[in-house]
C-alpha positions as CSV (number, residue, x, y, z in Angstrom):
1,X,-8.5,12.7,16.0
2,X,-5.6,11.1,14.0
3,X,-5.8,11.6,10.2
4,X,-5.0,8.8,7.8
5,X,-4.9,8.6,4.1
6,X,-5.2,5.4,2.4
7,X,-4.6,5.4,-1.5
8,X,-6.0,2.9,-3.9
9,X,-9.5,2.2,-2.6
10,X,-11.7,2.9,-5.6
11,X,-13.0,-0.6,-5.6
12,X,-15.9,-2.0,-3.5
13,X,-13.6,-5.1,-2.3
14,X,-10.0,-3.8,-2.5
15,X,-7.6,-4.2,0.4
16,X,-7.8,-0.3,1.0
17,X,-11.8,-0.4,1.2
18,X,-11.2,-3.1,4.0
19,X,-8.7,-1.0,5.4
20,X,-10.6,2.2,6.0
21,X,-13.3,1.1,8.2
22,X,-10.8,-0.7,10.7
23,X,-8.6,2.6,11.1
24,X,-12.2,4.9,11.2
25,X,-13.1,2.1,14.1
26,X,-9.4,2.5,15.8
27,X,-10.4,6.5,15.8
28,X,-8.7,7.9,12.8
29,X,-10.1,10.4,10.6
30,X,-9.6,8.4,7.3
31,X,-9.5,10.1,4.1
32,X,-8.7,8.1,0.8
33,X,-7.8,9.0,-2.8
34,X,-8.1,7.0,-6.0
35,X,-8.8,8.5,-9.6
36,X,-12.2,8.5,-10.0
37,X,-13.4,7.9,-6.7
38,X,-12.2,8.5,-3.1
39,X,-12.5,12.0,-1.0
40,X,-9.8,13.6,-2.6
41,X,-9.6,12.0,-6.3
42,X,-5.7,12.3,-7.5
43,X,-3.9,10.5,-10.9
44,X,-0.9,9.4,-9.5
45,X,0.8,9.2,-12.6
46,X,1.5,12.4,-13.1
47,X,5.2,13.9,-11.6
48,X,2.8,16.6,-9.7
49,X,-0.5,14.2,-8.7
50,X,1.3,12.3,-5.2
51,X,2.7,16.0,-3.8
52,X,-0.2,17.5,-4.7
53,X,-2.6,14.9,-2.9
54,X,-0.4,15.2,0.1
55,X,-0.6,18.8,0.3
56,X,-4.3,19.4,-0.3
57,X,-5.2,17.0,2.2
58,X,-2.7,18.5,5.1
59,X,-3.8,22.1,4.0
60,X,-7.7,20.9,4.1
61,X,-7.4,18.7,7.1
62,X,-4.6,19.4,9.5
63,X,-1.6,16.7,9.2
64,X,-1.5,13.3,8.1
65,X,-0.2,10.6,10.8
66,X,-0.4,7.9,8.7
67,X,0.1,7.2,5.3
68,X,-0.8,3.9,3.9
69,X,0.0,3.0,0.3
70,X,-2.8,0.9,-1.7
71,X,-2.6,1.6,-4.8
72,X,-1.3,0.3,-7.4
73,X,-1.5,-0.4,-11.7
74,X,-1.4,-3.6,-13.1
75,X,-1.3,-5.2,-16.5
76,X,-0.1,-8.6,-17.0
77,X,2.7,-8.7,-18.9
78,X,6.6,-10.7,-19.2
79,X,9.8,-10.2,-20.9
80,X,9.1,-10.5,-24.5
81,X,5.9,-8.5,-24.3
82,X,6.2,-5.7,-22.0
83,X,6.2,-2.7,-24.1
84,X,8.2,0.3,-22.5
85,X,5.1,2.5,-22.1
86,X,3.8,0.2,-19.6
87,X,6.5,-0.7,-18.1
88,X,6.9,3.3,-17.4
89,X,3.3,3.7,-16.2
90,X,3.6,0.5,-13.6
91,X,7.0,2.7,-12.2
92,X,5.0,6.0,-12.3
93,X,2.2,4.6,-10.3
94,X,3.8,2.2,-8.2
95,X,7.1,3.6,-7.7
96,X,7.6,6.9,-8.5
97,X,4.3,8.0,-6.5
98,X,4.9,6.5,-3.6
99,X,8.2,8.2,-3.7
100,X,6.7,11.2,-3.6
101,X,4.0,10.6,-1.5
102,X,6.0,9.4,0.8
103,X,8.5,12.5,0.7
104,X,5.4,14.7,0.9
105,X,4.2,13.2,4.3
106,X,7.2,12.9,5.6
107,X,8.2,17.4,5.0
108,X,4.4,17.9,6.5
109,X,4.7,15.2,9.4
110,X,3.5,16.8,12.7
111,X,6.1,16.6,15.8
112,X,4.8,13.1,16.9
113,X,5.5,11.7,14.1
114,X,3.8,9.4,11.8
115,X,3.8,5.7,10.1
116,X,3.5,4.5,6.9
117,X,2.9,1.0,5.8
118,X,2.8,0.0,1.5
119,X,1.8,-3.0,0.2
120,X,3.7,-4.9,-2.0
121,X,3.8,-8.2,-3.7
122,X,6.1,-10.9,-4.9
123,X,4.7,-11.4,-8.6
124,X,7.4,-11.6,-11.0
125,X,7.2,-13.9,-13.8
126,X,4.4,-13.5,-15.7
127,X,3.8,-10.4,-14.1
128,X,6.9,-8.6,-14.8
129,X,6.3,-4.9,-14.6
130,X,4.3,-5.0,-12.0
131,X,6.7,-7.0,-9.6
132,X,9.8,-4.6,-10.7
133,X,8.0,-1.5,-9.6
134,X,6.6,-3.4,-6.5
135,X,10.0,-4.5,-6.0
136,X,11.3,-0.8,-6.2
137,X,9.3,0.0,-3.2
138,X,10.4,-2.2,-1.0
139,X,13.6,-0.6,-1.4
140,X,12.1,3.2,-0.9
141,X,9.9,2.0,2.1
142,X,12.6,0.4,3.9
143,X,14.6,3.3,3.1
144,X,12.7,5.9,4.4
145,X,12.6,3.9,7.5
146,X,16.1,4.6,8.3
147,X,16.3,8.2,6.5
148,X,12.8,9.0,8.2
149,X,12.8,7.2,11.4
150,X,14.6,10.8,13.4
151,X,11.7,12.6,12.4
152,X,9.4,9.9,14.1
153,X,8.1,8.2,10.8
154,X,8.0,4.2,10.9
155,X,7.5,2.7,7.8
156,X,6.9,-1.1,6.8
157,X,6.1,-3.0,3.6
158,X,3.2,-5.2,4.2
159,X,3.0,-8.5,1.8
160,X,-0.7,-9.6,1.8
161,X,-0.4,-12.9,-0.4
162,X,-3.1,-14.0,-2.2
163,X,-6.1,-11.7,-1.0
164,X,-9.5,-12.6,-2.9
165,X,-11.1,-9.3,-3.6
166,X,-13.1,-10.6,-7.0
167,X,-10.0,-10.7,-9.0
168,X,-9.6,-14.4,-9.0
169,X,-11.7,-16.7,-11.4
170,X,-13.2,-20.2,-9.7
171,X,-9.9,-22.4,-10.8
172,X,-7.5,-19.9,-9.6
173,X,-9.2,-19.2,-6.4
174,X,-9.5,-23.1,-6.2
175,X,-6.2,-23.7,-6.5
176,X,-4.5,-21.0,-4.1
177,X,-7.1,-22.1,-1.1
178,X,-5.8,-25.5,-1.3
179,X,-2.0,-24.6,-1.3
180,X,-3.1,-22.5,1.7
181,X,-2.1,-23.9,5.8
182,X,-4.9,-22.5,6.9
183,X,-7.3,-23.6,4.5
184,X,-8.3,-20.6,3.0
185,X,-7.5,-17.6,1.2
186,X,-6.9,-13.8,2.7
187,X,-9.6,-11.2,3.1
188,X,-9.0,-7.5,3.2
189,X,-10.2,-7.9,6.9
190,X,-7.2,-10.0,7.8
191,X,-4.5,-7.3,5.9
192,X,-6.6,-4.3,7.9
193,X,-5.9,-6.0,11.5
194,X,-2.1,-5.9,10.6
195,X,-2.0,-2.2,9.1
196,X,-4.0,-1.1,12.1
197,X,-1.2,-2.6,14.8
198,X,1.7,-1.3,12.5
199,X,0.0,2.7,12.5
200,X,-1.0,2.4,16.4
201,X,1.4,3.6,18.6
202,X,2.2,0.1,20.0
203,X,3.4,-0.6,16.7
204,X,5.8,1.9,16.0
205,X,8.9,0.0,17.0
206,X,8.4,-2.0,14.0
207,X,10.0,-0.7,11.0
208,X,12.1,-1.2,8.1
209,X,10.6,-4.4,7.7
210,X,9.0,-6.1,4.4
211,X,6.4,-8.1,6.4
212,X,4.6,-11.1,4.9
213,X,1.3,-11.2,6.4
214,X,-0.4,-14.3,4.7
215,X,-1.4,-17.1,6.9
216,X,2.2,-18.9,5.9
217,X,1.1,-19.0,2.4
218,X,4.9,-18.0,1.7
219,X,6.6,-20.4,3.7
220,X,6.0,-23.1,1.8
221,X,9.1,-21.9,-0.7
């Protein structure tokens, strides 16, 4: 059985908690890590924390064949009141992390290969050090698609849109269904059925790509 590690799925209604049942029903073994919570708690903010994970987890459970990178910190902030502490924790857990994570699976990789899919987001003003560090790993993932892709390793950013997993209040959650084509907002189910495809074999020949995979909520721009 196929072993999968999904980061970021401490809560109840995240994206990763939607995403773990679909790959355990595809036939992965599915591990996940988060800092309190998860099968292999880790605090990805510390230079050591991502190769750690990666290591206890191959050493534990044979290697990982897909890596998929939830996680994420995130503090509303712009320009004039960003403080450079928290600008430096959003790049040590977005960025830097899934740098090394991503490094880490890749040295560990078995000889078929593996995927790896991040999700990202297009928040920037208003959100400022949150976007920058997500913005920084769409650069690393599409890197390590090129850098990565002779050892077998696709890897994809996955843009989810506007998901509704509690973090929306009744005005905001108002306002984005009705700017939505389809007429509603984006469950974690919907993200799942996209990671699942892009880890499968079948969806291997995609890579490299920052995917928007939210009902055309982004083609309205």
């Amino acid at each position: 059985m196929p072993l999968a590690l999904i980061t970021g799925a401490a809560r109840a209604n995240s994206i990763a908690a939607g995403i773990a049942p679909r790959l355990a029903s595809d036939g992965w073994d599915v591990v996940t890590s988060d800092l309190e919570v998860g099968d292999y708690p880790c605090d990805l903010s510390t230079p050591t924390g991502p190769t750690e994970l990666i290591e206890t987890v191959s050493r534990e459970r044979g290697p990982i064949g897909a890596l998929v990178l939830s996680h994420a910190h995130d503090v509303t902030s712009g320009i004039l009141d960003t403080t450079a502490e928290s600008f430096d924790l959003h790049v040590a857990v977005n960025t830097r992390a899934s740098l090394l994570l991503i490094a880490a699976f890749a040295r560990q990789t078995a000889a078929d290969g593996g995927a790896i899919v991040a999700l990202t987001s297009d928040h920037t003003t208003g959100n400022l050090p949150y976007g920058a560090s997500k913005g920084a790993l769409d650069r690393i993932v599409i890197s390590a698609a090129r850098e990565l892709g002779p050892r077998g390793i696709s890897a994809n950013v996955l843009n989810p849109g506007p998901v509704d997993t509690g973090w929306m209040d009744d005005g905001m959650r108002a306002a984005l269904t009705e700017q939505h084509p389809l007429g509603r907002l984006g469950t974690p189910k919907d993200i799942a059925s996209v990671v699942s495809f892009l880890v499968s074999p079948e969806g291997r020949w995609i890579s490299g790509q920052l995917l928007q995979s939210d009902g055309a909520f982004s083609a309205r721009f």
